[in-house]
KEZAMI-133916 format. One record per atom (N, C-alpha, C): residue in three letters; residue number from 1; chain; x, y, z; atom name. Coordinates in Angstrom, 2 decimals, always signed. Layout:
N
+-----+-----+---+---------+---------+---------+----+
!   r !   k ! c !      c1 !      c2 !      c3 !  a !
+-----+-----+---+---------+---------+---------+----+
! ALA ! NUM ! A !       X !       Y !       Z ! CA !
...
+-----+-----+---+---------+---------+---------+----+
This chain:
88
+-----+-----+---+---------+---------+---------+----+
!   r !   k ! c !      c1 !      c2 !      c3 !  a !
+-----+-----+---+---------+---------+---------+----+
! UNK !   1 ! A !  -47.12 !  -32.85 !  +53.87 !  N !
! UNK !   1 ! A !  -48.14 !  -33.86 !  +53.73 ! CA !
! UNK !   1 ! A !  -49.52 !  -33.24 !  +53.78 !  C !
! UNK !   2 ! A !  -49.51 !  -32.21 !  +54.26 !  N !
! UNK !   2 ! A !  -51.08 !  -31.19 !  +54.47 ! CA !
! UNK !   2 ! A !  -52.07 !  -31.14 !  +53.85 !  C !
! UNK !   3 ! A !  -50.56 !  -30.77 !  +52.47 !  N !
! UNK !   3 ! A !  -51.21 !  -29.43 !  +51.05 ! CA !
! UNK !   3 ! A !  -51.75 !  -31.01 !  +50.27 !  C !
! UNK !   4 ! A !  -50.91 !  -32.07 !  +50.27 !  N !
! UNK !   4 ! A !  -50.78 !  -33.54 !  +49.75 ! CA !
! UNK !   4 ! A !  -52.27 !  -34.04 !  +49.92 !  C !
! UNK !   5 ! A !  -53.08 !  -34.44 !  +51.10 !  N !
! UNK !   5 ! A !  -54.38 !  -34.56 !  +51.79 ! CA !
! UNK !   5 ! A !  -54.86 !  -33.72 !  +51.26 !  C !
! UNK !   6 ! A !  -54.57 !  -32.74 !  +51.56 !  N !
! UNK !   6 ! A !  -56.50 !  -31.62 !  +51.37 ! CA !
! UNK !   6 ! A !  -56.81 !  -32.05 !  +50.61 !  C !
! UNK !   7 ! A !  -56.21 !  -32.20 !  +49.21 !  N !
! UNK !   7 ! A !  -56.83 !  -31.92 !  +47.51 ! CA !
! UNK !   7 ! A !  -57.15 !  -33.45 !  +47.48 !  C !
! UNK !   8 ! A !  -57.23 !  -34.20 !  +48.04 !  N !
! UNK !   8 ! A !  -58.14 !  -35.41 !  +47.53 ! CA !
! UNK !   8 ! A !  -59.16 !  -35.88 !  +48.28 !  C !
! UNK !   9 ! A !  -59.52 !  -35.36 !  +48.25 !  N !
! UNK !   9 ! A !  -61.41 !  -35.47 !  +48.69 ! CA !
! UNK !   9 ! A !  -61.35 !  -36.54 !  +50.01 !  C !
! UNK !  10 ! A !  -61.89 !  -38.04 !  +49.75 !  N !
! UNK !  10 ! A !  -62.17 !  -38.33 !  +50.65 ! CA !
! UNK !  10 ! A !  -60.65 !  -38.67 !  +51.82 !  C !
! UNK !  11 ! A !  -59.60 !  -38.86 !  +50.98 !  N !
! UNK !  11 ! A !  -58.38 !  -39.49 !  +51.90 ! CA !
! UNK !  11 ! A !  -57.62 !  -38.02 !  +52.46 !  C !
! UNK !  12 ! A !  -58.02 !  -37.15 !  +51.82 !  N !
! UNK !  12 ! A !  -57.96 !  -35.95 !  +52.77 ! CA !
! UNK !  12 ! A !  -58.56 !  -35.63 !  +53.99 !  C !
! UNK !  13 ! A !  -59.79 !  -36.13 !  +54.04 !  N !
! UNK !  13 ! A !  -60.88 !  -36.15 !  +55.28 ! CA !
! UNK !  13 ! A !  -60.22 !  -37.13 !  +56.01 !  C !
! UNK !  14 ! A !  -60.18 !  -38.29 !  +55.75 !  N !
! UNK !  14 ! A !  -60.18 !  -39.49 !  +56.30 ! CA !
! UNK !  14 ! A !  -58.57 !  -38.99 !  +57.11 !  C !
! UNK !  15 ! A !  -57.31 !  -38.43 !  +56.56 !  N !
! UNK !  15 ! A !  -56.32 !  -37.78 !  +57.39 ! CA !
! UNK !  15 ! A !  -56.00 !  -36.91 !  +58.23 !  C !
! UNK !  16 ! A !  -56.87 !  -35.97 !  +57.62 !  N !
! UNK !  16 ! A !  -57.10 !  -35.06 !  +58.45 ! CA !
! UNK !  16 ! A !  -58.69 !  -34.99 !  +59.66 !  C !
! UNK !  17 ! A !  -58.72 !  -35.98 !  +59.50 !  N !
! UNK !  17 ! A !  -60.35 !  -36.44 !  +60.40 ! CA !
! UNK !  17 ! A !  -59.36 !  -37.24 !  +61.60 !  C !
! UNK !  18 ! A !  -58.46 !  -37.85 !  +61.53 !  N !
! UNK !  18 ! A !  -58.10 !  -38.22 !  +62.81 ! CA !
! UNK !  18 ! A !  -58.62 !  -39.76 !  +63.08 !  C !
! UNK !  19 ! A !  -58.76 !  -40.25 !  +64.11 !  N !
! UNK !  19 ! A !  -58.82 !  -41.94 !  +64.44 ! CA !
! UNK !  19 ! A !  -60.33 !  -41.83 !  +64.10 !  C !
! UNK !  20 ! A !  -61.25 !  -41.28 !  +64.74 !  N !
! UNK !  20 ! A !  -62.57 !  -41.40 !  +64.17 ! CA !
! UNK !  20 ! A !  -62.83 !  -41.63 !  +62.62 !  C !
! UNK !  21 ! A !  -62.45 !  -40.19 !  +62.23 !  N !
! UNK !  21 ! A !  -62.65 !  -40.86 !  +60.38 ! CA !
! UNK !  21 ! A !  -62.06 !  -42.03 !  +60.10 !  C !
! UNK !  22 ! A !  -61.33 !  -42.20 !  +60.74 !  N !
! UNK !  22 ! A !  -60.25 !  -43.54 !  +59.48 ! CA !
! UNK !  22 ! A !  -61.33 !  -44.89 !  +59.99 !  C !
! UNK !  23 ! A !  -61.66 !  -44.67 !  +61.21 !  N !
! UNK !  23 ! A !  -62.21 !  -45.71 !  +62.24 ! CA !
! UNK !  23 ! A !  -64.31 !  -45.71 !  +61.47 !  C !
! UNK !  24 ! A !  -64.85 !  -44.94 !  +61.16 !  N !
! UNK !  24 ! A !  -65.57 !  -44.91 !  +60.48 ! CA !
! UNK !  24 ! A !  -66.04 !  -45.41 !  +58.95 !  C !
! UNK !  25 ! A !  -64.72 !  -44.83 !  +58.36 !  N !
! UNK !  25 ! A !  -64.14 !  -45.31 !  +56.88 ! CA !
! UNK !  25 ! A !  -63.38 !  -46.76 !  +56.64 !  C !
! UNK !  26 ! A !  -63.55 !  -47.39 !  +57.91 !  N !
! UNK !  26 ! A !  -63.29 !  -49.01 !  +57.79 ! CA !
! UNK !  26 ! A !  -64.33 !  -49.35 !  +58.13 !  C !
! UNK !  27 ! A !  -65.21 !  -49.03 !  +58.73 !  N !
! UNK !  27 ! A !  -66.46 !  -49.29 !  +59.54 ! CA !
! UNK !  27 ! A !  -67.32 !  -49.63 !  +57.80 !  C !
! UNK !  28 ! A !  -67.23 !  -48.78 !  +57.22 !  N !
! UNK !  28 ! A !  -67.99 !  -48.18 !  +56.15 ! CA !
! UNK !  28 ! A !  -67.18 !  -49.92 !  +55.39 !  C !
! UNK !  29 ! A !  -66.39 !  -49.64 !  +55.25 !  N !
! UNK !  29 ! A !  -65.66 !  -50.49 !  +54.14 ! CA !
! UNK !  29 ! A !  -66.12 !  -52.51 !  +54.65 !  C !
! UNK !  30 ! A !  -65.85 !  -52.74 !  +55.87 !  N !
! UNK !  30 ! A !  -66.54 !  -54.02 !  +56.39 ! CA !
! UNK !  30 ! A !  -68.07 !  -54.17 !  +56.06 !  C !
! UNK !  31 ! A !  -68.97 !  -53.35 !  +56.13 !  N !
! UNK !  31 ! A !  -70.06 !  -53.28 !  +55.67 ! CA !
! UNK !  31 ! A !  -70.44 !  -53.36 !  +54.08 !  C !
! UNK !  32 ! A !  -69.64 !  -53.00 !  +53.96 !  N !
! UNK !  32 ! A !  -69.69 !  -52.86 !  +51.76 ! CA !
! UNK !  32 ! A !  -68.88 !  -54.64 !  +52.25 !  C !
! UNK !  33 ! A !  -68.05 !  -55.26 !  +52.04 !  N !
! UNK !  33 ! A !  -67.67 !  -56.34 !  +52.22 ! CA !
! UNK !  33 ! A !  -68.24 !  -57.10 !  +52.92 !  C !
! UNK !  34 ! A !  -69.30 !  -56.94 !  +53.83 !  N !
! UNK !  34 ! A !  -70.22 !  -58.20 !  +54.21 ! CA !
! UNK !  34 ! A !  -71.40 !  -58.00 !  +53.50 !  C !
! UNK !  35 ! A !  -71.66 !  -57.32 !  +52.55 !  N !
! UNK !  35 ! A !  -72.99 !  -56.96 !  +51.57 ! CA !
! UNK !  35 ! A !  -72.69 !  -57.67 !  +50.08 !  C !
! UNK !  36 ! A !  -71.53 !  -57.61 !  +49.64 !  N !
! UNK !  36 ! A !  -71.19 !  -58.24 !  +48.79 ! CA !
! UNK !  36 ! A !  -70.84 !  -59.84 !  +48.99 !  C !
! UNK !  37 ! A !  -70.38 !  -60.19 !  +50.47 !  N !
! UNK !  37 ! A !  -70.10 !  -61.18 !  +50.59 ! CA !
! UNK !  37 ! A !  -71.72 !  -61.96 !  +50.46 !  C !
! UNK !  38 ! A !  -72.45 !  -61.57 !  +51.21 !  N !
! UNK !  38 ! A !  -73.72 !  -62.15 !  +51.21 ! CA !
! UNK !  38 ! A !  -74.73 !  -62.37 !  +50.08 !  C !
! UNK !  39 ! A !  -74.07 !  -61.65 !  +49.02 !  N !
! UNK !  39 ! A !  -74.68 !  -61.27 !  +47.65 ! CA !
! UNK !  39 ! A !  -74.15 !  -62.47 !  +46.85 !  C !
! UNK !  40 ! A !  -72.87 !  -62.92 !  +47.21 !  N !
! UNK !  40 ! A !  -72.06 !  -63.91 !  +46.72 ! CA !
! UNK !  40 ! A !  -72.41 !  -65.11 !  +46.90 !  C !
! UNK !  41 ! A !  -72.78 !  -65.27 !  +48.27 !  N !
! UNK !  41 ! A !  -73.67 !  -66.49 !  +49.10 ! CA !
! UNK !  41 ! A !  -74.68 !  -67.11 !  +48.36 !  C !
! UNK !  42 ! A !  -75.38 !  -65.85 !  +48.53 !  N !
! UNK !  42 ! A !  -76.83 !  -66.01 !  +47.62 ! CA !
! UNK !  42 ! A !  -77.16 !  -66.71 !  +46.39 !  C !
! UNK !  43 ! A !  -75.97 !  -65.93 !  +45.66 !  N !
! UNK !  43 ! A !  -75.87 !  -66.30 !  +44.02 ! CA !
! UNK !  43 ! A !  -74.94 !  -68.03 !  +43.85 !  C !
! UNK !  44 ! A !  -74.22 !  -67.96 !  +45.07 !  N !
! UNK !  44 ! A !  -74.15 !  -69.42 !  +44.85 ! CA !
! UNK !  44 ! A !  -74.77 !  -70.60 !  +45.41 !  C !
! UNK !  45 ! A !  -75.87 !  -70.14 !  +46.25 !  N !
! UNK !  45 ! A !  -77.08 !  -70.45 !  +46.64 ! CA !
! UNK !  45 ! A !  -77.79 !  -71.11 !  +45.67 !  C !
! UNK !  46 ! A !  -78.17 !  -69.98 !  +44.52 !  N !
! UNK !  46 ! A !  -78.79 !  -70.30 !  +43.26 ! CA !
! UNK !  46 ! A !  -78.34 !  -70.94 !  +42.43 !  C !
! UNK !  47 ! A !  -76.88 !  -70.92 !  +42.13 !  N !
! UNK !  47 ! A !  -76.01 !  -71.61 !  +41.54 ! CA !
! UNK !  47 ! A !  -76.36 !  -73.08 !  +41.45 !  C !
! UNK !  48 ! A !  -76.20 !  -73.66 !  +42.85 !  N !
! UNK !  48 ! A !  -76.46 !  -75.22 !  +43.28 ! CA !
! UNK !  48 ! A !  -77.72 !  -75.36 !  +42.96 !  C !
! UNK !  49 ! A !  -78.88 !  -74.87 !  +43.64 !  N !
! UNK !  49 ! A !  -80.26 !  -75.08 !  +43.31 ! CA !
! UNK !  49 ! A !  -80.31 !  -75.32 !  +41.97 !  C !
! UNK !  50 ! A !  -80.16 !  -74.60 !  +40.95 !  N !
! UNK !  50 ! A !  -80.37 !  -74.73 !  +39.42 ! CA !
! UNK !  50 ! A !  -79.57 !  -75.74 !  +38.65 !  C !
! UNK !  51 ! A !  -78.19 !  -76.46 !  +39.22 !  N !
! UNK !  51 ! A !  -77.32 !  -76.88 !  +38.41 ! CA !
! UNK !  51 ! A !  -78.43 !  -78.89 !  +38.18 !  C !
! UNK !  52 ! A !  -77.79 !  -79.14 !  +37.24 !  N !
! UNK !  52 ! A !  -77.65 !  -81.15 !  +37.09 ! CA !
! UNK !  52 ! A !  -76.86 !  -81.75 !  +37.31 !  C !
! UNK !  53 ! A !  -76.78 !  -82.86 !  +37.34 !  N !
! UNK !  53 ! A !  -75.92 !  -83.99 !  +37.69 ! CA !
! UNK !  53 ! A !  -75.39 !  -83.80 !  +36.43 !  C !
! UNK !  54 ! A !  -74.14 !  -84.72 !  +36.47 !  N !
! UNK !  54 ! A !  -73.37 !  -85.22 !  +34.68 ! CA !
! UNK !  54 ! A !  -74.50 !  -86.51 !  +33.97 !  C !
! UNK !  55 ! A !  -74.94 !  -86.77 !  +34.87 !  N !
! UNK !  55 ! A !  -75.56 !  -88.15 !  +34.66 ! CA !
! UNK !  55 ! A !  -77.27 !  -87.42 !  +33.81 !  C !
! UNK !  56 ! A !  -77.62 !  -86.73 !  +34.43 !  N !
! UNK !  56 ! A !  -79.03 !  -85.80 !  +33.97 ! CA !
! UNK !  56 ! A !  -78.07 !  -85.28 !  +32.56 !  C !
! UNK !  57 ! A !  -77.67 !  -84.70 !  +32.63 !  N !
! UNK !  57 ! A !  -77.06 !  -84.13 !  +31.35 ! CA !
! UNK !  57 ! A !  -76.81 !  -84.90 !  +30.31 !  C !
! UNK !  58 ! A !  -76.28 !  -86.19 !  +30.49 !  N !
! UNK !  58 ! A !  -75.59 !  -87.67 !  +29.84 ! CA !
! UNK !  58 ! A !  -77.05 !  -88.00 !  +29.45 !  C !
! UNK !  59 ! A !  -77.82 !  -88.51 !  +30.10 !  N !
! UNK !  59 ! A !  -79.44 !  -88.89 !  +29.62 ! CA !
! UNK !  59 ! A !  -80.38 !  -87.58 !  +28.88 !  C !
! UNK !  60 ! A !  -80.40 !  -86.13 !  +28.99 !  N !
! UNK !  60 ! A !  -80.86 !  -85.96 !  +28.22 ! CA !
! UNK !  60 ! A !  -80.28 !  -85.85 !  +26.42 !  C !
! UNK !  61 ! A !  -78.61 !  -85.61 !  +26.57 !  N !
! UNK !  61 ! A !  -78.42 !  -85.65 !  +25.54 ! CA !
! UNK !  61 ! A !  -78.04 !  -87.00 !  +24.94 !  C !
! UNK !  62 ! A !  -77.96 !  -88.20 !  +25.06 !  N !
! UNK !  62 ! A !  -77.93 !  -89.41 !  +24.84 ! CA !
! UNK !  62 ! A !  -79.59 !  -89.53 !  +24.11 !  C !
! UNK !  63 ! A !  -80.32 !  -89.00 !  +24.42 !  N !
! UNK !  63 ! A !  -81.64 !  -89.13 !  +23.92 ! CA !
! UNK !  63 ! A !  -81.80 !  -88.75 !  +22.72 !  C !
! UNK !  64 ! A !  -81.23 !  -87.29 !  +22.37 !  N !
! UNK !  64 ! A !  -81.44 !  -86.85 !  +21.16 ! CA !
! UNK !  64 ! A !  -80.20 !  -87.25 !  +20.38 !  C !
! UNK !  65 ! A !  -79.22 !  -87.94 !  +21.26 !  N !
! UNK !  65 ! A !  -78.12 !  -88.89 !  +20.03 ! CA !
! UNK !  65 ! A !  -79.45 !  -89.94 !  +19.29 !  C !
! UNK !  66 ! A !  -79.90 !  -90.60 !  +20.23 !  N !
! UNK !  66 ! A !  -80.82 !  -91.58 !  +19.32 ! CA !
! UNK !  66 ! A !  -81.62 !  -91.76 !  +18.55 !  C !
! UNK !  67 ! A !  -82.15 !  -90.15 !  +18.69 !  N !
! UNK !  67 ! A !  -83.24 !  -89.67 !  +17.66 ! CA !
! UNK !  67 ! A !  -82.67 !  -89.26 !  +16.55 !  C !
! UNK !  68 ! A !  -81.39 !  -88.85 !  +16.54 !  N !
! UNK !  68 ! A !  -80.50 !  -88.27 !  +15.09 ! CA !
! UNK !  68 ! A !  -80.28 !  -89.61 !  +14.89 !  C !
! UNK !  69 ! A !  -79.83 !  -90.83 !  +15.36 !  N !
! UNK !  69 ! A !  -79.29 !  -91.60 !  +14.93 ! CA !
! UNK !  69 ! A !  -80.20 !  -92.76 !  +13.73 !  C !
! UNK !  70 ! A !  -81.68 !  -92.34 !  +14.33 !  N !
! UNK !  70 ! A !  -82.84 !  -93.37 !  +13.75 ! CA !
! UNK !  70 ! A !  -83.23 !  -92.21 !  +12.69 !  C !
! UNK !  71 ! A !  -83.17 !  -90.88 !  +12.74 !  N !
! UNK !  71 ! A !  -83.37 !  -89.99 !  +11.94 ! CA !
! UNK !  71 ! A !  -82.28 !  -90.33 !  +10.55 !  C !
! UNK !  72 ! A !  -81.15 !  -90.42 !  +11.11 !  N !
! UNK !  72 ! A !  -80.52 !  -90.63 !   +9.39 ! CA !
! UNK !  72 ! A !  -80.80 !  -92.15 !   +9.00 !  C !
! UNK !  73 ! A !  -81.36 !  -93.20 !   +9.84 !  N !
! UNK !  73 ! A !  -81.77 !  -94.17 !   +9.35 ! CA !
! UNK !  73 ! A !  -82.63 !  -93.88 !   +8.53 !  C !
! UNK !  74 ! A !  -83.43 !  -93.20 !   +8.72 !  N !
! UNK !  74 ! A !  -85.08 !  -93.27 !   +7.92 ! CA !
! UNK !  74 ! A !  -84.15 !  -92.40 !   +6.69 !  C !
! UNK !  75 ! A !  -83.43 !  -91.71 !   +6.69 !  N !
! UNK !  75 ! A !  -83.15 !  -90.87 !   +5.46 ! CA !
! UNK !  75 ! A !  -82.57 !  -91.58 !   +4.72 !  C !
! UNK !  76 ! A !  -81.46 !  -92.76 !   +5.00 !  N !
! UNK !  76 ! A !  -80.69 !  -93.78 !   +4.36 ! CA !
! UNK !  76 ! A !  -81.70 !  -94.91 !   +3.65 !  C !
! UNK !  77 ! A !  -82.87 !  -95.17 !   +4.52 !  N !
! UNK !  77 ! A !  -83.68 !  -95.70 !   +4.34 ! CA !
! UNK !  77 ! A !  -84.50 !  -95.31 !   +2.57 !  C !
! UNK !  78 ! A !  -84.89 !  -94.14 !   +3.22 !  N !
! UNK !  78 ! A !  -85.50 !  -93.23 !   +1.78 ! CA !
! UNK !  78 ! A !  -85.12 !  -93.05 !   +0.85 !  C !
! UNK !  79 ! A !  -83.56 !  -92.83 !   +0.79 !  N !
! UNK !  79 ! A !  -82.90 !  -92.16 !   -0.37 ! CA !
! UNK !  79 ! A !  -82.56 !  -94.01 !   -0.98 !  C !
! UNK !  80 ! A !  -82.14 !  -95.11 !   -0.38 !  N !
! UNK !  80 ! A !  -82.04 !  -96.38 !   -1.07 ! CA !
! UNK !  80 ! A !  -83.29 !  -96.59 !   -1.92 !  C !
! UNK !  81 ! A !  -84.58 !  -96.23 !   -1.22 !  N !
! UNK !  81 ! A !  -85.81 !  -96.82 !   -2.19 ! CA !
! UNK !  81 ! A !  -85.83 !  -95.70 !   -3.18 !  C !
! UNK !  82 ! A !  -86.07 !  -94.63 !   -3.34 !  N !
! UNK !  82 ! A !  -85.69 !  -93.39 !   -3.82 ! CA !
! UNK !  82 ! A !  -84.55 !  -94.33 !   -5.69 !  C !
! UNK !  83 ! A !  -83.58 !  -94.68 !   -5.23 !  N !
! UNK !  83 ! A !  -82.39 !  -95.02 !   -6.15 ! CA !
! UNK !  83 ! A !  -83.02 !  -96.55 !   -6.50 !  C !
! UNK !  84 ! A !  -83.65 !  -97.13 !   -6.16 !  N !
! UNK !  84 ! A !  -84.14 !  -98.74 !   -6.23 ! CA !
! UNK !  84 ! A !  -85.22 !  -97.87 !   -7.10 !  C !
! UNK !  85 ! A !  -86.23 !  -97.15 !   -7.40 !  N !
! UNK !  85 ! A !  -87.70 !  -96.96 !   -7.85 ! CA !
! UNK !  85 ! A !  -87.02 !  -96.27 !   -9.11 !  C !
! UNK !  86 ! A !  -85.69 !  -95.62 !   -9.47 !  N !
! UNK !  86 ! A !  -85.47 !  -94.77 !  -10.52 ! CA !
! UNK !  86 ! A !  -84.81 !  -95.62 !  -10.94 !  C !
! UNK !  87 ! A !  -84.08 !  -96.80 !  -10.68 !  N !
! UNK !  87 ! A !  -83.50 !  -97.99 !  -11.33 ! CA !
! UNK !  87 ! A !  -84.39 !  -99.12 !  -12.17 !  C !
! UNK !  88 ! A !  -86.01 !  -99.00 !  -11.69 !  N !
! UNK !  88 ! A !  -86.73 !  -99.84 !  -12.09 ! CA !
! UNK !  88 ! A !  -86.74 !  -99.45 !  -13.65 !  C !
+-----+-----+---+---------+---------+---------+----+
């Protein structure tokens, strides 16, 4: 198991380092995992802050349904007088 350890760098140390290394190298590893955890926090922190309701979402796009909807009016509108003025 010796020759196995040496040649890989850190899990060689960490075996042949004894209860301290290994006890360090979790030490190390809880710290990377409460840094990311808190990073996670954060971002879903921001997440909520920035999001809308369904209902905000429903009203702004319900708005521009109505504007397309009076928009192809006026075009239905145009193109009838349009066909009425070349019929005269």
């Amino acid at each position: 198991m010796e020759n196995l350890t040496s040649s890989y760098g850190i899990i060689g140390i960490i075996f042949n380092g004894g209860y301290l290394a290994v006890a360090i190298f979790l030490l190390y590893l809880i710290y990377e995992l409460k840094k990311k955890h808190e990073k996670l926090e954060e971002n879903l922190d921001t997440l909520e802050k920035e999001k809308i309701s369904k209902d905000e979402f429903y009203r702004s796009v319900s708005g521009w349904r109505e504007e397309i909807n009076t928009l192809h009016k006026k075009i239905d509108d145009l193109k009838d007088l349009i066909i009425k003025e070349k019929l005269k």
